[in-house]
C-alpha positions in Angstrom: -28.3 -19.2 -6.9 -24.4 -19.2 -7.6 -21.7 -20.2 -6.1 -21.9 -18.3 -2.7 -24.1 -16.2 -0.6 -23.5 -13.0 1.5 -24.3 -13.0 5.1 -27.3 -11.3 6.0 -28.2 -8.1 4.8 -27.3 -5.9 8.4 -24.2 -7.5 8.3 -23.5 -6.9 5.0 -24.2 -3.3 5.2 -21.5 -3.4 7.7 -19.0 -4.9 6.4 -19.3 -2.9 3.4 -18.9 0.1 4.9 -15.9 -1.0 6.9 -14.4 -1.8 3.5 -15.4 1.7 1.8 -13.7 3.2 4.7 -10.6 1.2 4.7 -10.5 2.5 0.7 -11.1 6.0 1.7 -8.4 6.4 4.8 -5.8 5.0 2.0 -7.2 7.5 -0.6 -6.8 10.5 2.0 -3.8 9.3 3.6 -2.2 9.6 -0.1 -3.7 13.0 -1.0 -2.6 14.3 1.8 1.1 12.7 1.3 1.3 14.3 -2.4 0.2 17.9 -0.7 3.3 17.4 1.8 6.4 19.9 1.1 8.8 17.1 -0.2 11.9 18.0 2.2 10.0 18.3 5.3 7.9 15.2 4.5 11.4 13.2 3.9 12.9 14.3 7.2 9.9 13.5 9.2 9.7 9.6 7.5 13.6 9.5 8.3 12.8 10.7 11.7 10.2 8.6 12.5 11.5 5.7 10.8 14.6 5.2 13.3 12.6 6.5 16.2 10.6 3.8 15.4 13.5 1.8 16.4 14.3 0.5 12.5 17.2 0.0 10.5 17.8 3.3 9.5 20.6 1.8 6.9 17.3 0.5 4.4 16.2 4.0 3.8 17.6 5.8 0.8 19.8 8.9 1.9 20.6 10.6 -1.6 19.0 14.0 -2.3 15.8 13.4 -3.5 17.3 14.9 -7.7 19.8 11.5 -7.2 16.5 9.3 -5.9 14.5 10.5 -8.7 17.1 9.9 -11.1 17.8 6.4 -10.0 13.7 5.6 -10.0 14.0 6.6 -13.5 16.4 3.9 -14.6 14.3 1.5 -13.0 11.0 2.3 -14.4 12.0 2.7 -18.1 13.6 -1.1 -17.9 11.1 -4.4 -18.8 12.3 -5.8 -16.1 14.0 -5.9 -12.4 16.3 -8.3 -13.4 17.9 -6.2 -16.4 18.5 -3.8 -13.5 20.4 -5.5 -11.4 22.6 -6.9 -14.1 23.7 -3.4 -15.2 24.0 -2.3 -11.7 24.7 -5.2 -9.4 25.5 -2.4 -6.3 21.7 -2.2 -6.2 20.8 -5.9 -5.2 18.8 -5.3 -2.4 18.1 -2.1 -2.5 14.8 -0.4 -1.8 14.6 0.2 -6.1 14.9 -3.8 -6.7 11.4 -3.7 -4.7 10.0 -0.4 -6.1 9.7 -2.4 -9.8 7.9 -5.6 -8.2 5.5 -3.1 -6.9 5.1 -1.8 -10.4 4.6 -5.7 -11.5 1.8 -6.1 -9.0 -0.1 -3.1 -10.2 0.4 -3.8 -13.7 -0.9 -7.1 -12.9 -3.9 -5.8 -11.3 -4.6 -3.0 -14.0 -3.5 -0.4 -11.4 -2.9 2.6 -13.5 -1.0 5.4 -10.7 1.0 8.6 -11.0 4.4 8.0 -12.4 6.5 6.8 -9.9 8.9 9.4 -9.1 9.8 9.9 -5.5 10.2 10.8 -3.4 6.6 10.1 -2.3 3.9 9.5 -5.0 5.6 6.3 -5.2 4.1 5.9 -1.4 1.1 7.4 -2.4 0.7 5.2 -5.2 0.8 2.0 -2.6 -1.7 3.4 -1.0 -4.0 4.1 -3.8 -3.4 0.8 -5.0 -4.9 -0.7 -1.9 -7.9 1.8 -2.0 -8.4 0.3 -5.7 -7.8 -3.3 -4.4 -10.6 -2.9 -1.6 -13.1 -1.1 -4.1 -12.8 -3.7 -5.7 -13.3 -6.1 -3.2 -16.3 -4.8 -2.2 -17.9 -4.5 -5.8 -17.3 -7.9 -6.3 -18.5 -8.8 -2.6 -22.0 -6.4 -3.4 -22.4 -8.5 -6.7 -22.3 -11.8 -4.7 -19.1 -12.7 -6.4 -17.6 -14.1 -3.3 -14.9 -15.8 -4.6 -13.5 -12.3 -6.4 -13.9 -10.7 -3.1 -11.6 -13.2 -1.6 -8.8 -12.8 -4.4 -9.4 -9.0 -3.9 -9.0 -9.3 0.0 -6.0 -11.7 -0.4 -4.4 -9.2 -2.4 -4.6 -6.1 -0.3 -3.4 -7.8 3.0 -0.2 -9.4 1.2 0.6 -6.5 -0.1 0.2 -4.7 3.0 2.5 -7.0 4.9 5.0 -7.1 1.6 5.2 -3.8 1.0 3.6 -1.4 3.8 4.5 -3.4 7.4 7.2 -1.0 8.4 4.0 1.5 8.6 2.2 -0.6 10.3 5.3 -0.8 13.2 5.3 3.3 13.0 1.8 3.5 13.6 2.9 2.2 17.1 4.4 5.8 16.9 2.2 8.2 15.4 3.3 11.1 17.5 6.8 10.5 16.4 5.9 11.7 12.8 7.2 15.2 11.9 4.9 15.6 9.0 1.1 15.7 9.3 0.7 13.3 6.1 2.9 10.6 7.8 0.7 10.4 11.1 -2.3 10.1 8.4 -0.3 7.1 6.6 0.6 5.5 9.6 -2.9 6.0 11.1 -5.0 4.6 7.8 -2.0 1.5 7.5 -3.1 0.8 11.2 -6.9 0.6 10.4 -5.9 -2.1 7.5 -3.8 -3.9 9.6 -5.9 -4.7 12.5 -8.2 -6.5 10.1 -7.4 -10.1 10.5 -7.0 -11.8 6.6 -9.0 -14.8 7.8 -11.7 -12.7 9.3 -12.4 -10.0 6.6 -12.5 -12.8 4.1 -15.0 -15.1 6.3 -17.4 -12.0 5.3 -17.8 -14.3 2.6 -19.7 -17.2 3.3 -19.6 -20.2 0.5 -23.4 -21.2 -0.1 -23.1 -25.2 1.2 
C-alpha cells in the first residue's frame, strides 16, 4: 500500500483545491506584476513599503538602467561569493539575496524569465511558489506523501525567507499605488495564513 495514505477522499478534494488556488493567485499575482508600467509599479512598492512602516533604507533607490545593470553582474557570476569579493560595498545588499534565490530555483529545476528587474525578478518568486505547490499537489494526488511534505516545506521557507515583507504589506493592501502590488500582497496573504504544520498534516503517514 506504500508508505502513506491520503485522508479521505472529500477532504482530499479539498485540500487540493486549496492548493491549486494557492498556485493560481501566485501565477496571476505575477502576470499581472510583468503587465505593470515599470515606473509606476516601482513608486507604488517604495510607497507602500515605508507606509508599511519598513526600513525604507533595504530597498534599492538607483534608476531602474543602474538596477538592471547591477543584476547583470550578479547573474552572469557562479557564485554569490565571487560577487562580493569583487564588490565588497554590496555585502548585504538586496543583490547578495537575489543569487541565493537563483540557487534555490536551480536547485529545484525552476526554469523563470531572466532575472532582470526591476520586477520579473518578483514575478519569478512568485512563479516559483506556483511551481513548488503544483508540485506539491501532484505528488500529494499520487499518494507520494512524503514529496508533498518536501514540496510544502519548500514553499513556506521560502515564503518567510524571501516574500515576508509582503506578507507585513498585505496588512496594507490599500496602501499600494499599483493594482499588481495589492494582487501580490493579497495572493502572499492567502499563503501565509496557511499554517506549515497544518498544510503538511494533509498528509497523513499510513501507521
Amino acid at each position: 500500500m506504500g508508505d502513506c495514505i491520503m485522508t479521505d477522499e472529500r477532504n482530499a478534494e479539498a485540500v487540493s483545491a486549496r492548493i491549486r488556488a494557492l498556485a493560481l493567485a501566485q501565477e496571476r499575482a505575477a502576470d499581472l506584476l510583468d503587465a505593470a508600467p515599470a515606473a509606476d509599479a516601482l513608486k507604488g512598492f517604495r510607497t507602500a513599503f515605508e507606509a508599511a512602516g519598513l526600513d525604507a533604507s533595504a530597498f534599492p533607490i538607483l534608476s531602474l538602467d543602474a538596477l538592471a545593470a547591477q543584476f547583470d553582474v550578479v547573474y552572469a557570476l557562479e557564485d554569490e561569493g565571487t560577487y562580493l569579493l569583487q564588490e565588497s560595498r554590496y555585502v548585504g545588499d538586496p543583490l547578495s539575496v537575489e543569487s541565493a534565490i537563483k540557487r534555490t530555483f536551480d536547485s529545484m529545476g525552476f526554469t523563470g524569465s531572466n532575472a532582470s528587474f526591476p520586477f520579473c525578478h518578483i514575478a519569478n518568486e512568485l512563479r516559483f511558489l506556483a511551481f513548488v505547490l503544483n508540485a506539491c499537489e501532484d505528488a500529494r494526488a499520487t499518494g507520494d506523501a512524503r514529496g508533498a511534505m518536501r514540496f510544502a516545506g519548500v514553499a513556506m521557507n521560502f515564503l518567510v525567507d524571501h516574500l515576508g515583507y509582503l506578507h507585513q504589506m498585505a496588512l496594507e493592501c490599500d496602501l499600494f499605488e499599483a493594482p499588481a502590488y495589492a494582487e501580490i500582497a493579497r495572493a502572499i496573504e492567502m499563503l501565509a495564513k496557511v499554517d506549515r504544520e497544518a498544510f503538511i498534516g494533509f498528509m497523513r503517514p499510513l501507521r
